[in-house]
Each structure stands twice: as structure tokens, then as C-alpha cells.
MIVEXGU-885927 format. One record per residue (C-alpha): residue in three letters; chain; x, y, z; residue number from 1. Coordinates in steps of 0.2 Angstrom, whole numbers, always signed. Example, Ala and Ser with C-alpha at 12.3 -4.5 7.8 and 13.67 -1.06 7.14 Angstrom:
ALA	A	+62	-22	+39	1;
SER	A	+68	-5	+36	2;
END
This chain:
UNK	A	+435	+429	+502	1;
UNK	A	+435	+436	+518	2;
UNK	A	+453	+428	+522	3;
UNK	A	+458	+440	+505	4;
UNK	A	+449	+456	+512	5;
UNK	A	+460	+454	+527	6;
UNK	A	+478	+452	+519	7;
UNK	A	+470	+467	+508	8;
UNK	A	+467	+479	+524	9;
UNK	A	+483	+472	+531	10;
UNK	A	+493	+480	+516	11;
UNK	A	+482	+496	+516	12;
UNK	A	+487	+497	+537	13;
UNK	A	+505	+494	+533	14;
UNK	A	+504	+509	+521	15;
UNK	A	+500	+520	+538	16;
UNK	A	+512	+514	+551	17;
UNK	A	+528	+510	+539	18;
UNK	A	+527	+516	+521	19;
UNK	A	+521	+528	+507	20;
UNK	A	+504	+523	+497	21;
UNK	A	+495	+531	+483	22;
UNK	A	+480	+529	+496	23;
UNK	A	+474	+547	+497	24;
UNK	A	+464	+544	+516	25;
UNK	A	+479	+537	+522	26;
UNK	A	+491	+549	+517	27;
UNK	A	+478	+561	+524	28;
UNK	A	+479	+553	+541	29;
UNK	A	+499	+552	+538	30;
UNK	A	+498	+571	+536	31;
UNK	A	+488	+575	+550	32;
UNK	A	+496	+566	+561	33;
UNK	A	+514	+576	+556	34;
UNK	A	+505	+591	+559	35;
UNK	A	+502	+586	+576	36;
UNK	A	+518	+582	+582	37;
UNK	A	+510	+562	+582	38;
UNK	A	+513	+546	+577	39;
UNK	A	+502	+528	+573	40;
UNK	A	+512	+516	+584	41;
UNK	A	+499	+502	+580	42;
UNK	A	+486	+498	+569	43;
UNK	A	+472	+485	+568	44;
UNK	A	+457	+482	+559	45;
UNK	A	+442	+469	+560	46;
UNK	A	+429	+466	+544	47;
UNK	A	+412	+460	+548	48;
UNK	A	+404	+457	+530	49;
UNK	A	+386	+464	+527	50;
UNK	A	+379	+456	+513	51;
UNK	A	+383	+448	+499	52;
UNK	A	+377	+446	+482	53;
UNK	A	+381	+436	+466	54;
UNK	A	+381	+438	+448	55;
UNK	A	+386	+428	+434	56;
UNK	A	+407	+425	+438	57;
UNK	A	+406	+442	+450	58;
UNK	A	+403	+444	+469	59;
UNK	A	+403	+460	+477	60;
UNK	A	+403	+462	+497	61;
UNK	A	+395	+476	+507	62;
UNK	A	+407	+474	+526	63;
UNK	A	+412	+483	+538	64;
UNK	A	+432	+489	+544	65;
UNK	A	+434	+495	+562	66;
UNK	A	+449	+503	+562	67;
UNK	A	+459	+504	+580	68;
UNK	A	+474	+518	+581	69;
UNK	A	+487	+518	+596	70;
UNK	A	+492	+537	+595	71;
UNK	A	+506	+541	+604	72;
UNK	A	+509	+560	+606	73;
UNK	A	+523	+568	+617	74;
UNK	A	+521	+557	+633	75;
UNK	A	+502	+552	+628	76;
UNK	A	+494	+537	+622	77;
UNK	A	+476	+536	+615	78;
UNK	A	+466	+523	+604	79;
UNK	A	+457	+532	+591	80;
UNK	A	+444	+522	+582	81;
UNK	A	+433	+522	+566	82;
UNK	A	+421	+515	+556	83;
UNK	A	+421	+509	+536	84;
UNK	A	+409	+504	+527	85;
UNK	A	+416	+498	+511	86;
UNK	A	+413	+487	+492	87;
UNK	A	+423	+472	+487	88;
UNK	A	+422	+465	+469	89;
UNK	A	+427	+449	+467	90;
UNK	A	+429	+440	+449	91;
UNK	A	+432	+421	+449	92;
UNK	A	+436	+423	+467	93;
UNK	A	+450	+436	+466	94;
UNK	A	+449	+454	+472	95;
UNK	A	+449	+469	+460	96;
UNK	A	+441	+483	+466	97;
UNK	A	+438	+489	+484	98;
UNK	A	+433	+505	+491	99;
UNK	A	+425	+516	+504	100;
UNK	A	+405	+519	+503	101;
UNK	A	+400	+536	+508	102;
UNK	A	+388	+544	+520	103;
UNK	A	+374	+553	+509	104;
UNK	A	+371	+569	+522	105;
UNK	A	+358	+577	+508	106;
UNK	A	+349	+562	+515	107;
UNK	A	+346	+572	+532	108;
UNK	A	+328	+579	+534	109;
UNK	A	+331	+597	+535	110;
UNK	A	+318	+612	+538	111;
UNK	A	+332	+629	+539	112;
UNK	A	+315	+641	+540	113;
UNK	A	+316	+657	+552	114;
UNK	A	+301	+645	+562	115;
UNK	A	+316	+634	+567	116;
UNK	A	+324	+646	+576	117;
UNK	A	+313	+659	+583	118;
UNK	A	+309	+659	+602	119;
UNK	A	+290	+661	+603	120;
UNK	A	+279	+648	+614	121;
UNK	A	+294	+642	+622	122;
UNK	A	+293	+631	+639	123;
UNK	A	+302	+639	+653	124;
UNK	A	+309	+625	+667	125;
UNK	A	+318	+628	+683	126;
UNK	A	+338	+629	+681	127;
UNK	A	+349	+614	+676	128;
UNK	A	+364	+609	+678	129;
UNK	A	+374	+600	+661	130;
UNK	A	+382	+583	+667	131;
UNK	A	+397	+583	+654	132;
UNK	A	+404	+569	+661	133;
UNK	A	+388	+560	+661	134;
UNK	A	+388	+567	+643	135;
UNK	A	+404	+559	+639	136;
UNK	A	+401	+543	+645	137;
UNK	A	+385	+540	+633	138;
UNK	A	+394	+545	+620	139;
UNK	A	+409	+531	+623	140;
UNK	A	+396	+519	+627	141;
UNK	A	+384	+520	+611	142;
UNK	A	+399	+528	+598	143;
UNK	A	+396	+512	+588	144;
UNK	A	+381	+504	+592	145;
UNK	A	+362	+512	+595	146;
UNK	A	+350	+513	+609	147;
UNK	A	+335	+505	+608	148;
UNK	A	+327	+519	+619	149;
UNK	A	+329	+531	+604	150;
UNK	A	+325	+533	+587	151;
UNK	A	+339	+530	+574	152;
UNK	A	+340	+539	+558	153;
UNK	A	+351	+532	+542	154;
UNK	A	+361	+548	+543	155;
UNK	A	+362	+547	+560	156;
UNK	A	+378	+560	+567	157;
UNK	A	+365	+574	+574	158;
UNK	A	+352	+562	+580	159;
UNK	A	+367	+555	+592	160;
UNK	A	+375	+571	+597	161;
UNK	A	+355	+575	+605	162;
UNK	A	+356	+561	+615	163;
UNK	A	+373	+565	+623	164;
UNK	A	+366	+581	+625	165;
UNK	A	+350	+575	+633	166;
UNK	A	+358	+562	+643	167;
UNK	A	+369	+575	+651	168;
UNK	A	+354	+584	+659	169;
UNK	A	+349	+596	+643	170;
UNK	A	+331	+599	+645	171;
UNK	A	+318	+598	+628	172;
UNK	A	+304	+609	+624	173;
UNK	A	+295	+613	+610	174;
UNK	A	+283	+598	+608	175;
UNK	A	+275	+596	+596	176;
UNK	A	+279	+607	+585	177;
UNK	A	+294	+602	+574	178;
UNK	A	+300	+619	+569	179;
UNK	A	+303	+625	+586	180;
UNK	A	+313	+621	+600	181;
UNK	A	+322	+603	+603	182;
UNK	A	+314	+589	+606	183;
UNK	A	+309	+571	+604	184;
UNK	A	+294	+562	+609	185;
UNK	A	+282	+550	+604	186;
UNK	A	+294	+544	+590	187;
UNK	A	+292	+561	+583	188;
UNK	A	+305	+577	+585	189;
UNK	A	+312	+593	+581	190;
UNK	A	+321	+595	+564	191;
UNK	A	+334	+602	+577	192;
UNK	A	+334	+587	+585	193;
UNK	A	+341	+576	+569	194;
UNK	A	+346	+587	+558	195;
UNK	A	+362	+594	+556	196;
UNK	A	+359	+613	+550	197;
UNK	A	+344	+613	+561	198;
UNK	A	+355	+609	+577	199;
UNK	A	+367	+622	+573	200;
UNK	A	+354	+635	+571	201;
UNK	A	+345	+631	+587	202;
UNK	A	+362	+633	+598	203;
UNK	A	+366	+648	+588	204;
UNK	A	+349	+654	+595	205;
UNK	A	+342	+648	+609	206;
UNK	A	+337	+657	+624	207;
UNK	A	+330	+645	+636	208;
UNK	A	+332	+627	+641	209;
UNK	A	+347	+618	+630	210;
UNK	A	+358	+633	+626	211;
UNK	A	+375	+635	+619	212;
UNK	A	+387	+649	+618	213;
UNK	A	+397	+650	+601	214;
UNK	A	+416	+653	+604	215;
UNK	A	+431	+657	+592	216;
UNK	A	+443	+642	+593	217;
UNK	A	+442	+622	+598	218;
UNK	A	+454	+625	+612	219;
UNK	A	+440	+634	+622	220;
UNK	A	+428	+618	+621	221;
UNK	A	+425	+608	+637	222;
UNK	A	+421	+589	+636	223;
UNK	A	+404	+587	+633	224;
UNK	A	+405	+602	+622	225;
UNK	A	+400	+601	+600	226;
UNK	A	+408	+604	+584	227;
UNK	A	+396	+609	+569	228;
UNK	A	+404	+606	+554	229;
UNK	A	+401	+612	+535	230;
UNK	A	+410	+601	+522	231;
UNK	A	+409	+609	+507	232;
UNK	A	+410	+625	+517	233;
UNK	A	+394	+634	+508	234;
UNK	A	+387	+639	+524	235;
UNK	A	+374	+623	+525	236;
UNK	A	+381	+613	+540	237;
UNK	A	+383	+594	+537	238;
UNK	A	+390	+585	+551	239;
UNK	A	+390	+586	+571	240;
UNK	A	+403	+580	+584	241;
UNK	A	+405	+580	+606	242;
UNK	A	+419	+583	+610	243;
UNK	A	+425	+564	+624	244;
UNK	A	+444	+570	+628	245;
UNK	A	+458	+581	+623	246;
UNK	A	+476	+577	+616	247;
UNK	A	+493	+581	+623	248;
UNK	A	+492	+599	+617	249;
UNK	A	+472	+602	+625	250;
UNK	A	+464	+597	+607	251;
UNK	A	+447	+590	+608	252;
UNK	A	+445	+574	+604	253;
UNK	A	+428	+571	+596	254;
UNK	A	+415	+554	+594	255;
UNK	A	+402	+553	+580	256;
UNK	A	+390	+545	+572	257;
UNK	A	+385	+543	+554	258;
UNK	A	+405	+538	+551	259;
UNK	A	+405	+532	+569	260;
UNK	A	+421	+536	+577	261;
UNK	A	+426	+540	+593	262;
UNK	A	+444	+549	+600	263;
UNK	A	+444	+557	+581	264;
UNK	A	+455	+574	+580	265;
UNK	A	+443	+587	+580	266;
UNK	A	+447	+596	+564	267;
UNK	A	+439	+579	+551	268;
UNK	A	+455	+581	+540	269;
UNK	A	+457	+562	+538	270;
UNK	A	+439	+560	+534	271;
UNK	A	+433	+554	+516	272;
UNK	A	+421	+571	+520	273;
UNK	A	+433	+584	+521	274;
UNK	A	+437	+596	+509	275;
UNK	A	+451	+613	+508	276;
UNK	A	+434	+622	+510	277;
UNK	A	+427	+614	+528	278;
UNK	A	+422	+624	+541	279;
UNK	A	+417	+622	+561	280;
UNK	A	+409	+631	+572	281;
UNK	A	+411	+629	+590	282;
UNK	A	+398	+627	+604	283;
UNK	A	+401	+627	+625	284;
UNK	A	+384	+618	+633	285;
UNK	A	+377	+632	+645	286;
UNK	A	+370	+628	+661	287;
UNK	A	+351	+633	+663	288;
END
């Protein structure tokens, strides 16, 4: 079965490099990367099955697809990569359905209350400096896996962004309680620590130890730098990304969690996610 799930994702890959499809993400990605003056000079992918269940003449297969794209775009090369998690049907041995499973972010604990974002009782520590690079580098080492040093959450984007951020020299406060500040201790933290909205609202806000200064356009970000990003564009915040490179027109480049990806075109317009309605806002990491 797996021997047929790779002659399947072979066709679907074919589809991105040479032809036409009626496959709506790949003609996405297709799109996207026309609009950016790129092409997909290569394209691979590697299935690692998940688990498996049986039933009657039926067998259906949770696995996983990472997907490595060689970009090339004016005289730059990058390799973009993603993550899949996707369901194959068998019956009697022969595949007839396959598709993509997608991230629940309702699932996200969540607390949007003006206590989560007011300053009072906040710890005040001497001056830091933020480490983008240092930043960066945790993000391309742990853009598909999970350290065992921190907590890990099902719906897990935000949750990853805080440990880049923290990583990079950001300080915490606000322990214990969970509706202020940003923090995480004792395997417990601040909503704004894992949850999406939260994390927004805390760099839209804070005054004192990890703050953030909102600007106008993704060209201004720096490495090291976030994307909040609101799919359905109803003003609740769903997703978060760091910002790891820019592209041959100064385009940030971005790794995630949740759908783990790393080197991903900032805007998400290939993503199973997006929606005409998406909106970002953009964060630079201020120094304390």
C-alpha cells in the first residue's frame, strides 16, 4: 500500500512541476509561484504511515507527506518544505480516496479578556538584547520535530513561535498568572504564550520585557521577526509565523508549526488554510 501511496504523490508532484491538475492546492502553489516571478525546478516527497486501521474489505491509512521544493527565483535557489498529514482509503487493496487532514485552530485554548493584555503587576528586568539569529537557528532546528525541554500543544504554531522568541534572548514575566504577561513555567503558561490571538494581543501591547512594534508591510520584517495571521479574516487571529530568510525580492520567508513548514512564502496563499478573506499583521521584535 505504501508502494501505491507513492506512485499516487508522484502523479500529484508531476502535476506542480510539469502540468495542469484539477488539484486546487497545487494550482494554488502553481499561482503563487507565477505571481512571484518563481518556478518549482524540483519536487520530492517521503510518506511515513501513521496508523492504520481495518474493516471489513477497507483499510484506511493516517501518514505523513514531507514535501521538499527547489525554488529557483531570478539568480536564487531555496528549498521550501512542508508537512501533510493526510487519509487513504483502500478497498480490496486499491486506492480510491486520498486527502489532506486539517489542523483544527478552534482547538487552541484561548482567553481574548482585557486581563490578557493590560500591564499591571508587570516584572521589570534590566535591558536585553534579541538574538535574531540565535532566533532563527531554533526555528530551523526544531521546524519539524519538538523539544523535549518544552511543552507541546496539538495545535502547536504559537506554542513554537514562543520558543523562537524565547530562545533569542526574549525575557518572560507574568508568572503565574495566565492572563498576564508571557510566560512558561512549571509546565503551566500564559494563554499568550500558546495561543494564537493571545500572542497577537500581547505584542500589540506590551510595554516591558518581550515587545513588539507593529509595522505596515512584510518587507519591513527582519529575521527573527512574526506574522500573526487571521484566516477567515473575522478579526480572531489563528495562525503565527518567524520570519528564517527572505526571497530574491526581500520577501520573508517564514517556519511554522501546527502545518510544520519551514522557507514557506510569507503571505500562506498555498496553504489548505487560506481564504480570499486572510489577514496578517506584522510584528519587529524590540530590543529591551
Amino acid at each position: 500500500m505504501k508502494s501505491q501511496l507513492q506512485e499516487h504523490l508522484q502523479s500529484r508532484l508531476e502535476q506542480v512541476v510539469h502540468k495542469g491538475g484539477n488539484d486546487e492546492k497545487i494550482n494554488r502553489k502553481k499561482e503563487l509561484m507565477s505571481k512571484r516571478n518563481a518556478e518549482i525546478v524540483k519536487v520530492q516527497a517521503q510518506v511515513k504511515i501513521k496508523d492504520k486501521q481495518e474493516e471489513d474489505n477497507q483499510t484506511y491509512l493516517q501518514y505523513l507527506v514531507h514535501l521538499q521544493y527547489l525554488i529557483k527565483q531570478k539568480d536564487k535557489m531555496y528549498m521550501e518544505e512542508e508537512m501533510e498529514t493526510r487519509k487513504a482509503t483502500f478497498f480490496r487493496e486499491r486506492l480510491y480516496d486520498d486527502h489532506e487532514i486539517f489542523a483544527d485552530f478552534s482547538l487552541q485554548e484561548e482567553d481574548v479578556s482585557s486581563s490578557s493584555v493590560v500591564s499591571i503587576g508587570e516584572e521589570h528586568r534590566k535591558g536585553y538584547t534579541y538574538d535574531r539569529l540565535r532566533a532563527v537557528q531554533y526555528a530551523e532546528r526544531w521546524w519539524n520535530s519538538y523539544n523535549p525541554k518544552y511543552r507541546k500543544f496539538d495545535v502547536d504554531c504559537t506554542n513554537f513561535i514562543s520558543q523562537c522568541l524565547h530562545e533569542g534572548g526574549a525575557p518572560m514575566r507574568g508568572y503565574p498568572n495566565r492572563g498576564q504577561g508571557w510566560w512558561m513555567q512549571n509546565n503551566n503558561y500564559s494563554y499568550s504564550w500558546a495561543a494564537a490571538h493571545s500572542l497577537m494581543l500581547y505584542l500589540s501591547n506590551s510595554k516591558s520585557g518581550l515587545r513588539a512594534k507593529q509595522v505596515s508591510s512584510p518587507d519591513e520584517l527582519n529575521l527573527g521577526d512574526v506574522i500573526c495571521l487571521d484566516f477567515q479574516g473575522d478579526g480572531r487571529f489563528d495562525h503565527n509565523t518567524i520570519v528564517t530568510g527572505k526571497d530574491a525580492f526581500g520577501m520573508p520567508l517564514v517556519n511554522a508549526h501546527t502545518y510544520n513548514s519551514r522557507m514557506r512564502y510569507w503571505a500562506y496563499e498555498d496553504s489548505s488554510a487560506y481564504t480570499p478573506n486572510i489577514k496578517y499583521k506584522f510584528f519587529t521584535i524590540v530590543d529591551g
